[in-house]
C-alpha positions as CSV (number, residue, x, y, z in Angstrom):
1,X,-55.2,19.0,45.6
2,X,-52.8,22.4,45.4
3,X,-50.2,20.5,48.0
4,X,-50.5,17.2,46.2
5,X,-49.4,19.2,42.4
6,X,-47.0,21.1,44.9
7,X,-45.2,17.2,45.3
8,X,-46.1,16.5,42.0
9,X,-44.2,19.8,40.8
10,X,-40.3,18.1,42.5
11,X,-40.8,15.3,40.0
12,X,-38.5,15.3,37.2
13,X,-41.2,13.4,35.1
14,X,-44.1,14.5,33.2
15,X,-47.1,13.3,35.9
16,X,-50.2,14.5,34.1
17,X,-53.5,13.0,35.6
18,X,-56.9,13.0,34.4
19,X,-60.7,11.8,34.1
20,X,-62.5,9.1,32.6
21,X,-63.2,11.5,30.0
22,X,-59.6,12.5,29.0
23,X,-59.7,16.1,30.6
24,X,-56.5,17.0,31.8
25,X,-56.6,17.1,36.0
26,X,-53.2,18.1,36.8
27,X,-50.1,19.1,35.2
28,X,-46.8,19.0,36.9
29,X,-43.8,21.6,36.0
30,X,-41.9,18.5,34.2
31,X,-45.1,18.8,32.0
32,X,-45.1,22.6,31.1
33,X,-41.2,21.9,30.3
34,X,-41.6,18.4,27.8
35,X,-44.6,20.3,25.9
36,X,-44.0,23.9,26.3
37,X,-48.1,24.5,28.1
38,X,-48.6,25.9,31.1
39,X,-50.8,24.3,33.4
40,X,-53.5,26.8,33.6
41,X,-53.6,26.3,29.7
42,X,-54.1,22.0,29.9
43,X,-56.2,22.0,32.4
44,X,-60.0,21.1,31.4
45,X,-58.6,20.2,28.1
46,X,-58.3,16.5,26.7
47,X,-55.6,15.4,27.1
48,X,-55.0,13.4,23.4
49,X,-56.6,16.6,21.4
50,X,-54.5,19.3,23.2
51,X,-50.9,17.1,22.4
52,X,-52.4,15.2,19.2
53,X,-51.2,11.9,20.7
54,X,-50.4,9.2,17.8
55,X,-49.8,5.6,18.1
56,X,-49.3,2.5,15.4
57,X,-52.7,1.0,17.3
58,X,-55.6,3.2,17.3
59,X,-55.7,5.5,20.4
60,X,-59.5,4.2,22.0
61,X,-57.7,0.7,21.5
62,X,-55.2,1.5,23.8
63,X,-58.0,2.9,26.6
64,X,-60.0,-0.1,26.0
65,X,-56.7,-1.4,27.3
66,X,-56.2,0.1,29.8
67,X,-59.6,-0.1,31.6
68,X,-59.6,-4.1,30.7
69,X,-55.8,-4.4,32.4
70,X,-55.9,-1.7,35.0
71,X,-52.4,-0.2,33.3
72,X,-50.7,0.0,29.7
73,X,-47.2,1.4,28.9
74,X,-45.5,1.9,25.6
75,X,-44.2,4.5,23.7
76,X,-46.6,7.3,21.9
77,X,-45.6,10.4,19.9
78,X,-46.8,13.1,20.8
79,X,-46.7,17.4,19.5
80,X,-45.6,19.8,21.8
81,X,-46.2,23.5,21.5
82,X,-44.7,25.1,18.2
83,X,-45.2,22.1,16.6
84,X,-41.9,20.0,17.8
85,X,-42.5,16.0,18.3
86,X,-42.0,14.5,20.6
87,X,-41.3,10.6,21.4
88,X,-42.4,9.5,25.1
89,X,-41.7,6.4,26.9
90,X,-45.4,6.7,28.9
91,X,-47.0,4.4,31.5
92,X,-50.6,4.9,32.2
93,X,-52.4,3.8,35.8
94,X,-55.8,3.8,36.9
95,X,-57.0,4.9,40.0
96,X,-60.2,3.5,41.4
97,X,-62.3,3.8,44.7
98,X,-63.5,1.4,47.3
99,X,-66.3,0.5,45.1
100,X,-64.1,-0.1,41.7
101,X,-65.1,3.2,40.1
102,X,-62.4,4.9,38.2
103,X,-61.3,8.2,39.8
104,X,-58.3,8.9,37.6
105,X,-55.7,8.0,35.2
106,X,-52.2,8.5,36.0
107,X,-50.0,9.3,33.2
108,X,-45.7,9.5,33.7
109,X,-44.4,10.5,31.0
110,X,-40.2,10.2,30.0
111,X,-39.2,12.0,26.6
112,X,-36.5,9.6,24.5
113,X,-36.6,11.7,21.5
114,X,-32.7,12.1,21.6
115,X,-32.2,8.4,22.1
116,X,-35.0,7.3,19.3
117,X,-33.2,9.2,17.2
118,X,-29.7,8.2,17.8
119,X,-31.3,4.7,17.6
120,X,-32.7,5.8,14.0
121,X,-29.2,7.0,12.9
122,X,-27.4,3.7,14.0
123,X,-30.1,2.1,12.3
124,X,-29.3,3.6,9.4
125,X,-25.7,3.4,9.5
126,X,-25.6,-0.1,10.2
127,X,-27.9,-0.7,7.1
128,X,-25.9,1.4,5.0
129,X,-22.5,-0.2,6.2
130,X,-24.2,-3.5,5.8
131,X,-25.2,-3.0,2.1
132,X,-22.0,-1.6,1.4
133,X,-20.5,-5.0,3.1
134,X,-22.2,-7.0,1.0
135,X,-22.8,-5.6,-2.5
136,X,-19.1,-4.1,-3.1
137,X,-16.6,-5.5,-5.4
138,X,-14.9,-5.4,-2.8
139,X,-13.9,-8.6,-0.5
140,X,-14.4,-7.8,2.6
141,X,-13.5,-9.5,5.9
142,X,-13.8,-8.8,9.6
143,X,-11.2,-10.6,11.3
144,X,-11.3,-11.0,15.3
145,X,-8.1,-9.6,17.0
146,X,-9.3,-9.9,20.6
147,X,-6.4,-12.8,21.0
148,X,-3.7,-11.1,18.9
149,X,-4.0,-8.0,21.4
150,X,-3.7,-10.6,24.7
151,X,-0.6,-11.6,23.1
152,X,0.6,-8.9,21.8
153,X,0.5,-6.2,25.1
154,X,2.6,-8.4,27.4
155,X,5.6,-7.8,24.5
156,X,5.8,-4.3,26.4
157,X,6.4,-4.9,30.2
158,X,9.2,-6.9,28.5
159,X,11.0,-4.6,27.0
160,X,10.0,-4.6,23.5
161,X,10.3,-1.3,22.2
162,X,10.9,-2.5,18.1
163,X,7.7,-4.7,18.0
164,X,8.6,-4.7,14.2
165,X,12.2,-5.8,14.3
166,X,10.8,-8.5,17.1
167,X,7.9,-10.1,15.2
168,X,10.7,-10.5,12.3
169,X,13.4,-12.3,14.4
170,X,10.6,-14.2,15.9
171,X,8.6,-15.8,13.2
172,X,6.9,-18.7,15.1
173,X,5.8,-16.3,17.8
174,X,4.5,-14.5,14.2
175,X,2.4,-17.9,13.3
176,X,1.2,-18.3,16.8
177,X,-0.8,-14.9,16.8
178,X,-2.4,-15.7,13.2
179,X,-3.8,-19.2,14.8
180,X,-5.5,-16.7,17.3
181,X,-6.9,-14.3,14.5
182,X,-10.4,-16.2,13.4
183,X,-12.4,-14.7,10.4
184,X,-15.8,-13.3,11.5
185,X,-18.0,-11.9,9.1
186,X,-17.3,-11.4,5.4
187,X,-18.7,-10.6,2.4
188,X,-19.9,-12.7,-1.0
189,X,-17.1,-10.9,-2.7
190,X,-14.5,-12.2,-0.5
191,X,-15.8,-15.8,-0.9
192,X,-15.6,-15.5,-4.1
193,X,-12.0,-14.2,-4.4
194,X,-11.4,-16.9,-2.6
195,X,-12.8,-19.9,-3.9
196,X,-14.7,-21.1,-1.5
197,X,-19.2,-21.3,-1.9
198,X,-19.9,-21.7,1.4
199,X,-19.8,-19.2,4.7
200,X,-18.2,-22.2,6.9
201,X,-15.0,-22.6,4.4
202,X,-13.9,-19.2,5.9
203,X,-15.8,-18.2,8.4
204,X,-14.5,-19.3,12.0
205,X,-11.1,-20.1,11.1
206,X,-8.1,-18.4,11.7
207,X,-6.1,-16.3,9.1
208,X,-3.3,-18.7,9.2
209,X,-4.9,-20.9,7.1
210,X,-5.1,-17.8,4.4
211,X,-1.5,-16.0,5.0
212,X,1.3,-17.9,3.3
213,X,5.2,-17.7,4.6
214,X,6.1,-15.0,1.7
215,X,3.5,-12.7,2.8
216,X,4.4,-12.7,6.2
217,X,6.3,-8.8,6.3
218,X,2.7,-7.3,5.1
219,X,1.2,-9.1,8.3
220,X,3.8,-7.6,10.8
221,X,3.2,-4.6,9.3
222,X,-0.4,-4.9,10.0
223,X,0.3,-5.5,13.4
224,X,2.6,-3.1,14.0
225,X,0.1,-0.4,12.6
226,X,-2.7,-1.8,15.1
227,X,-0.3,-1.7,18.2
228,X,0.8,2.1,16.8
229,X,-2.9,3.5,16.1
230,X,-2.4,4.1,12.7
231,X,-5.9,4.9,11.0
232,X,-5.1,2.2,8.4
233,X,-2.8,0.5,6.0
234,X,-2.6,-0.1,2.3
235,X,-0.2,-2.4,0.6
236,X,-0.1,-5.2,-1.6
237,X,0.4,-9.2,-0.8
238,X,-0.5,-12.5,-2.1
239,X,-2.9,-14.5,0.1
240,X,-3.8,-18.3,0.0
241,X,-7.0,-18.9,-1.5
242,X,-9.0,-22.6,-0.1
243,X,-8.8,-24.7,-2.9
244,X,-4.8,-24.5,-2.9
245,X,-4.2,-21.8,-5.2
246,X,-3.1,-18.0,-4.3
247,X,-4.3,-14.8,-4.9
248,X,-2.3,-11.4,-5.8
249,X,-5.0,-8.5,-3.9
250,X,-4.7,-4.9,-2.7
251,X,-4.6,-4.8,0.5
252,X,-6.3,-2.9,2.7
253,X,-6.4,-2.4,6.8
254,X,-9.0,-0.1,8.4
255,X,-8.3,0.3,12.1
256,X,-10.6,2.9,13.6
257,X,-10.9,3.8,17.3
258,X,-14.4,1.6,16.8
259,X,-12.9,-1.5,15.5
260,X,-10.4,-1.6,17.9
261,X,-12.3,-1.2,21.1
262,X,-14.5,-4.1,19.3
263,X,-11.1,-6.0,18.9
264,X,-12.2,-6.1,15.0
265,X,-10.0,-5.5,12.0
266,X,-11.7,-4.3,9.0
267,X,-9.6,-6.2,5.9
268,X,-10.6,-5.3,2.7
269,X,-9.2,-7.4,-0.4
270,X,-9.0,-6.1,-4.5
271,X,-7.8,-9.0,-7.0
272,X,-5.6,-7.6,-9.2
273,X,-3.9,-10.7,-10.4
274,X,-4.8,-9.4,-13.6
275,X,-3.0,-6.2,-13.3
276,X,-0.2,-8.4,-11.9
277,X,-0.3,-10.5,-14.8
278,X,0.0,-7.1,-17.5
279,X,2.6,-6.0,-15.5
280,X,4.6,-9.5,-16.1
281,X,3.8,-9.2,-19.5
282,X,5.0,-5.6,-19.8
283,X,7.9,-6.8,-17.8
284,X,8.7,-9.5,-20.6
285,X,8.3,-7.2,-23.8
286,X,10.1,-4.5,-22.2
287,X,13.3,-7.1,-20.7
288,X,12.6,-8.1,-25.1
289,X,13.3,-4.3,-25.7
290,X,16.5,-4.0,-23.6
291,X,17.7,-7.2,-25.2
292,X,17.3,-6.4,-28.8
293,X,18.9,-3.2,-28.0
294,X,21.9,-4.5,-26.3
295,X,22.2,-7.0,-29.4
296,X,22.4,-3.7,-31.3
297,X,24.9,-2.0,-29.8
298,X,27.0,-4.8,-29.4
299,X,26.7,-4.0,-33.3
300,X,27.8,-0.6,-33.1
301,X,31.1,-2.2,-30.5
302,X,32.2,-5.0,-32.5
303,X,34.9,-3.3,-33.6
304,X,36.5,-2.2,-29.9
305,X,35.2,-5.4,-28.6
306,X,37.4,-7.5,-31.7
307,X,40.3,-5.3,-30.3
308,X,39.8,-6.0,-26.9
309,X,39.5,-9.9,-27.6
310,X,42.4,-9.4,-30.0
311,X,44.7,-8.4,-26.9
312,X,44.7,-11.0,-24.7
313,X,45.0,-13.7,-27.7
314,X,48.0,-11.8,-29.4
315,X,49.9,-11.8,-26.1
316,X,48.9,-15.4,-25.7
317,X,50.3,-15.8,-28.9
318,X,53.6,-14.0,-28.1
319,X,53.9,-15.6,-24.4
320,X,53.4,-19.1,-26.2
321,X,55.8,-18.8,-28.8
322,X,58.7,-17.5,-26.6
323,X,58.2,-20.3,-24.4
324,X,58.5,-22.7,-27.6
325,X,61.7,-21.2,-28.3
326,X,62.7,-21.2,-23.9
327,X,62.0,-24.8,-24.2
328,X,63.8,-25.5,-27.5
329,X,67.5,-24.8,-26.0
330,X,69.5,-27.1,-24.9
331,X,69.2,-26.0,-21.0
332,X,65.5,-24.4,-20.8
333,X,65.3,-21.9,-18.1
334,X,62.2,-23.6,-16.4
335,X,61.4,-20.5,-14.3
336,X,61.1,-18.3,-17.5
337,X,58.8,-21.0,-19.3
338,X,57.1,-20.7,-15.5
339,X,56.5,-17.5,-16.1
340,X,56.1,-17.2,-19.5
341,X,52.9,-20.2,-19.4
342,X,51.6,-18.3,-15.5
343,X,51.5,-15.0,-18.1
344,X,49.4,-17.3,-20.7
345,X,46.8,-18.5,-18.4
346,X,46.5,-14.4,-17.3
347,X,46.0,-13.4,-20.3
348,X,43.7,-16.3,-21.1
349,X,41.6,-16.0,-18.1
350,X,41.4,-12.1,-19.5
351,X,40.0,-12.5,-23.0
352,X,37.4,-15.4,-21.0
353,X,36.6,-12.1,-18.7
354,X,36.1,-10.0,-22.1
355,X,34.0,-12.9,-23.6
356,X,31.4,-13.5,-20.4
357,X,30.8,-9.7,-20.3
358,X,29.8,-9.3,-24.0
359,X,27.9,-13.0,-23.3
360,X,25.8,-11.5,-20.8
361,X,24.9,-8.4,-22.5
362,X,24.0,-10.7,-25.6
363,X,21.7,-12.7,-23.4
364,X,18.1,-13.2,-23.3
365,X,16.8,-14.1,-19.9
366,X,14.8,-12.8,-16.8
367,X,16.0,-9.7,-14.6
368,X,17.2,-10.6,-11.9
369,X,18.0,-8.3,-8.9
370,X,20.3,-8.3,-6.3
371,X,22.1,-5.8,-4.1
372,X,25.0,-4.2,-6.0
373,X,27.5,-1.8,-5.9
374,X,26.9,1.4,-8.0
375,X,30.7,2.4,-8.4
376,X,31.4,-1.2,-9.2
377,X,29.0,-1.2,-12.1
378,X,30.1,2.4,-13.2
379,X,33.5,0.5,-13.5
380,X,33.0,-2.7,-15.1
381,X,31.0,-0.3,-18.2
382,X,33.9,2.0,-18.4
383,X,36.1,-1.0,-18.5
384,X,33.2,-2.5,-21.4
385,X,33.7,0.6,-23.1
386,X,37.8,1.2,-22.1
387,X,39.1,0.8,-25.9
388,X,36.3,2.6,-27.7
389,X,36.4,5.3,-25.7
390,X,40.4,5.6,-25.8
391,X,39.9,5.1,-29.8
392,X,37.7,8.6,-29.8
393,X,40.2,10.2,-27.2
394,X,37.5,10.6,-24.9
395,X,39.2,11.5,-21.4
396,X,37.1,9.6,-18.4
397,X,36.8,11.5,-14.9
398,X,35.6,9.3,-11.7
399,X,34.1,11.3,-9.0
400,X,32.8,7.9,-7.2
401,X,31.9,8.7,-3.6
402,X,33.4,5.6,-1.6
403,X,31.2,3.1,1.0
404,X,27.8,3.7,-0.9
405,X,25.2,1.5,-0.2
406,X,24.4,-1.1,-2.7
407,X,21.2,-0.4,-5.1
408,X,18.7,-3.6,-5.7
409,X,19.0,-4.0,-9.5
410,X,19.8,-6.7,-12.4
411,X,23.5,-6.0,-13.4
412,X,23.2,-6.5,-17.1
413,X,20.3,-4.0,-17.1
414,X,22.3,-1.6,-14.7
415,X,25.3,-1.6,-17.3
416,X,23.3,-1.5,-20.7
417,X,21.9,1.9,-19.2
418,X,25.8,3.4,-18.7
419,X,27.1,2.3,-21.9
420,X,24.4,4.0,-23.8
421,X,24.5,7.0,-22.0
422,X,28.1,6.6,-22.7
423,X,28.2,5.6,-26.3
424,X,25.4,8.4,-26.4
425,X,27.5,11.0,-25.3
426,X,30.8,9.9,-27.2
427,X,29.4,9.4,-30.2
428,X,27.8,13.2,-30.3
429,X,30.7,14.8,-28.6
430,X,32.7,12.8,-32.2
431,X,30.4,14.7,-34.6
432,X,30.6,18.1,-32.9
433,X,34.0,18.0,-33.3
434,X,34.3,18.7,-29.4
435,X,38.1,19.4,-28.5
436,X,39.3,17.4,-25.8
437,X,35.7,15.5,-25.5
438,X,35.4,15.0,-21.7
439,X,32.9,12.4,-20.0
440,X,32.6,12.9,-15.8
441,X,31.0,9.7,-14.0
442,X,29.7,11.0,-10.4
443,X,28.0,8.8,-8.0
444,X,26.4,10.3,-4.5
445,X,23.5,8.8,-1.5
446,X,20.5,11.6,-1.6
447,X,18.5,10.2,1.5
448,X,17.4,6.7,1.0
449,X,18.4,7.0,-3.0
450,X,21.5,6.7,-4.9
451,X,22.7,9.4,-7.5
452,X,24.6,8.8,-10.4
453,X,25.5,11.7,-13.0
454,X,26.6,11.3,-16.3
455,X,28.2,14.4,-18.0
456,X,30.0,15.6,-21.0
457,X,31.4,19.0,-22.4
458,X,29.7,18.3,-26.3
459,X,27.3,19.9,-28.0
460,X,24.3,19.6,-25.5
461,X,20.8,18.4,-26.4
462,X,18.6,21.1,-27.4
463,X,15.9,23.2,-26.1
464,X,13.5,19.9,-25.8
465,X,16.1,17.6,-24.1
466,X,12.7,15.3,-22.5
467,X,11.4,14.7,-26.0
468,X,14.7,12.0,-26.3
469,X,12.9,9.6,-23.8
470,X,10.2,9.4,-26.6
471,X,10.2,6.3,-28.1
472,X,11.4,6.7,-32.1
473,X,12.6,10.0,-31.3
474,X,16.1,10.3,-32.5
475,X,19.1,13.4,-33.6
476,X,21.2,10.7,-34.9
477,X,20.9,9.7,-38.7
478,X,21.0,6.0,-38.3
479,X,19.4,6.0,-35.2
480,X,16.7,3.9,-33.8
481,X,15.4,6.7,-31.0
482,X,14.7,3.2,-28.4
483,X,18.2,3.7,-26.9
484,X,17.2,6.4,-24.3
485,X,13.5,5.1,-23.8
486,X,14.3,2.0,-22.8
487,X,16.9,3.4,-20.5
488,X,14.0,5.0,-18.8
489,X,12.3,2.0,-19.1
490,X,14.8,-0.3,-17.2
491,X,15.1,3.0,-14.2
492,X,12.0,3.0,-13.8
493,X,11.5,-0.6,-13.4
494,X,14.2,-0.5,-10.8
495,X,12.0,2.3,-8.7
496,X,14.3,5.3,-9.9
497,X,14.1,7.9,-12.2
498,X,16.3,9.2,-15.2
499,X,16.2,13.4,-15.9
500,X,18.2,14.6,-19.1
501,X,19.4,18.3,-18.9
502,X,21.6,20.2,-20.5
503,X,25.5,21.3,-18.6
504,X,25.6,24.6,-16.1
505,X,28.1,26.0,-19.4
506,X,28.1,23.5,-22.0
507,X,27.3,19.6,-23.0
508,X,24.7,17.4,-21.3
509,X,24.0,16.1,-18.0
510,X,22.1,12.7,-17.5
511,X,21.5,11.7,-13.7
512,X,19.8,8.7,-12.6
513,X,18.5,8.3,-9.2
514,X,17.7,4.6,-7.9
515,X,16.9,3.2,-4.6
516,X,19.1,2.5,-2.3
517,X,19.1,-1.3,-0.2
């Protein structure tokens, strides 16, 4: 019996035998290591008592077991010494003599505490993952990249090092990898948001069917961040919904070592076509603003713009007459009514230039942006404003760095904002009384922005020069106080920002920084 526990003892097992009774027999080393008793202390004792052995079915059920079958295995719980649990994966094997009586049960014994337990906590993470899938307001989808990746990888041992650039100079290529993107799982939320009632409207088909044309660039993107092993991406887009409509969402990319070895993108969706929709509406009443305040300072123009009219058609006038009188002699001089009538249509095409400027500052209409020249606009407002700033003997100072970028803005917006600073400025510089008022127009890239600075030498603007970005806020006694706020309005909508401060000596200093294209 000692050499057979000797061979028992190179076991890496728990081998515990014993009798019909339960009374421990033997106990291996592997034994005194899973329960912390040594051998001398288990043996004689029962086996079930000493380690309080605990099973779902009640433990003489399982023995009943046992002796009907010959063998049972199955996992028990069991308490070690100090009071620690233990989990066992155990198999139990009876032993019998020539004549069928039982001589011994074999136990083996294999603790799978660590794995029951890292079972338990996948368990549970999978059940909390899985109620947060599903009761979020959230639309979620998992989408199945496995195919995406096949194409995708190949793109590098031929060269592609701008997978960005690529995927936008080859937009079919594009299309190709969203028919091998299917939708897996998703959420009620996300059938909700988009329209469909059933699990098989979505479920199963590619993304293709869900990504228009427009929102192509946030797809690349996407992909680009997948192939890079960005943790995630969040942007916004406008995906097609299955009963033909579209839908503006939040959207969000979660790309975790897990997913990815799973080939699965985590997409997560927010509506907020109603946010969309208020900013429209605040787009509207604010384009409402900048209109009714161009309309008003027209007003405050109508004087320079009458003179600046007035030029053009008295030199018209002039040019017309003395080619009345040219062709009146008896031998015209053709070349000098040539000129004369070449000097007419100049002038005409001038007051028509003067008339489509003040016509598209009167206008009511939608922004519109396009990629424009900064100087260029800082000129045609200084040429807007040319005679009413002469009239005040305002001296004008360019400091227009050359081959600037262009700026994505509406033009009409873009100039109301440097004609009231303008106006501002000379009509404050005028009631100081500022000798030889000054204004300095300076434009300037700052990384991927454009700067421009607007400065005079008149009075300043106080110790509080913010508070004249607040709406009804005004130092001027016929003043509305909206000139400067929707200023900041239209920068802002343009993705810049407007600072007011006052000069390094004297006068005030407005600079406005926008993007660049």
């Amino acid at each position: 019996m000692g050499r057979r526990t000797d061979i028992l003892d190179l076991v890496h097992e728990s081998v515990v035998t014993r009798d019909a009774w339960g009374h421990v027999l033997s106990w291996n080393r592997a034994s005194e290591a899973l329960y912390g008793i040594a051998r001398a202390d288990a043996l004689g004792r029962k086996l079930h008592t000493l380690l309080a052995t605990a099973h779902d079915t009640p433990i003489a059920d399982l023995e009943a077991q046992l002796h009907a079958r010959g063998s049972w295995e199955g996992e028990l719980t069991r308490t070690a010494a100090g009071g620690a649990p233990r989990i066992l994966d155990v198999r139990w094997t009876v032993e019998r003599d020539a004549e069928g009586r039982l001589v011994r049960i074999i136990e083996t014994a294999r603790d799978i505490t660590a794995r029951k337990t890292a079972e338990d906590a996948l368990r549970m993470s999978e059940y909390r993952y899985r109620n947060m899938f599903q009761a979020m307001a959230v639309g979620f989808w998992e989408v199945d990249f496995t195919g995406v990746g096949r194409m995708l990888i190949p793109l590098r041992d031929q060269g592609v090092t701008d997978l960005h650039a690529h995927l936008h100079a080859n937009r079919d290529f594009l299309r190709d990898t969203m028919h091998h993107a299917f939708v897996g799982d998703l959420n009620p939320k996300a059938l909700e948001m988009f329209g469909a009632t059933e699990m098989d409207q979505i479920q199963g088909r590619s993304i293709a069917a869900f990504w228009p044309r427009e929102s192509e660039p946030v797809y690349i993107e996407a992909l680009v961040a997948t192939m890079t092993r960005q943790p995630w991406l969040v942007t916004e887009t406008r995906l097609n919904r299955v009963d033909g409509g579209q839908v503006d969402v939040l959207f969000t990319v979660s790309l975790s070592p897990e997913n990815r070895k799973r080939g699965v993108m985590l997409i997560g969706v927010v509506d907020i076509s109603a946010r969309k929709g208020a900013e429209a509406a605040l787009r509207r009443v604010q384009a409402e603003f900048a209109h009714a305040a161009r309309v008003s300072m027209l007003g405050e123009l109508t004087a320079s713009i009458a003179h600046e009219v007035n030029q053009p058609l008295a030199a018209i006038a002039t040019s017309g007459s003395a080619a009345s009188r040219w062709l009146s002699n008896d031998d015209p001089d053709l070349d000098e009514v040539r000129g004369l009538a070449e000097r007419i249509v100049a002038d005409a095409r001038r007051a028509g230039d003067i008339i489509a400027r003040v016509r598209a500052m009167a206008e009511r209409r939608e922004p519109a942006r396009i990629a424009l020249s900064l100087n260029a606009v800082v000129e045609e407002a200084l040429m807007f404003l040319a005679h009413d700033l002469q009239g005040r003997q305002v001296a004008v100072e360019r400091c227009l760095t050359p081959d600037l970028r262009d700026t994505p803005a509406d033009r009409t917006q873009l100039q109301q904002v440097l004609v009231n600073l303008a106006v501002n400025a000379a009509q404050a510089m005028a009631e100081a009384g500022t000798p030889d008022p000054h204004l300095r127009f300076t434009t300037r890239s700052q990384g991927d922005c454009l700067v421009l600075v607007v400065e005079d030498n008149g009075p300043g603007l106080g110790d509080t020069p913010d508070a004249l970005f607040e709406s009804f806020y005004t130092t001027k006694a016929s003043g509305m106080g909206m000139g400067l706020p929707i200023c900041r309005s239209i920068v802002e909508a343009h993705g810049g920002t407007i600072v007011a401060r006052n000069g390094d000596d004297r006068g005030a200093r407005f600079t406005v920084t926008l993007p660049a294209a």
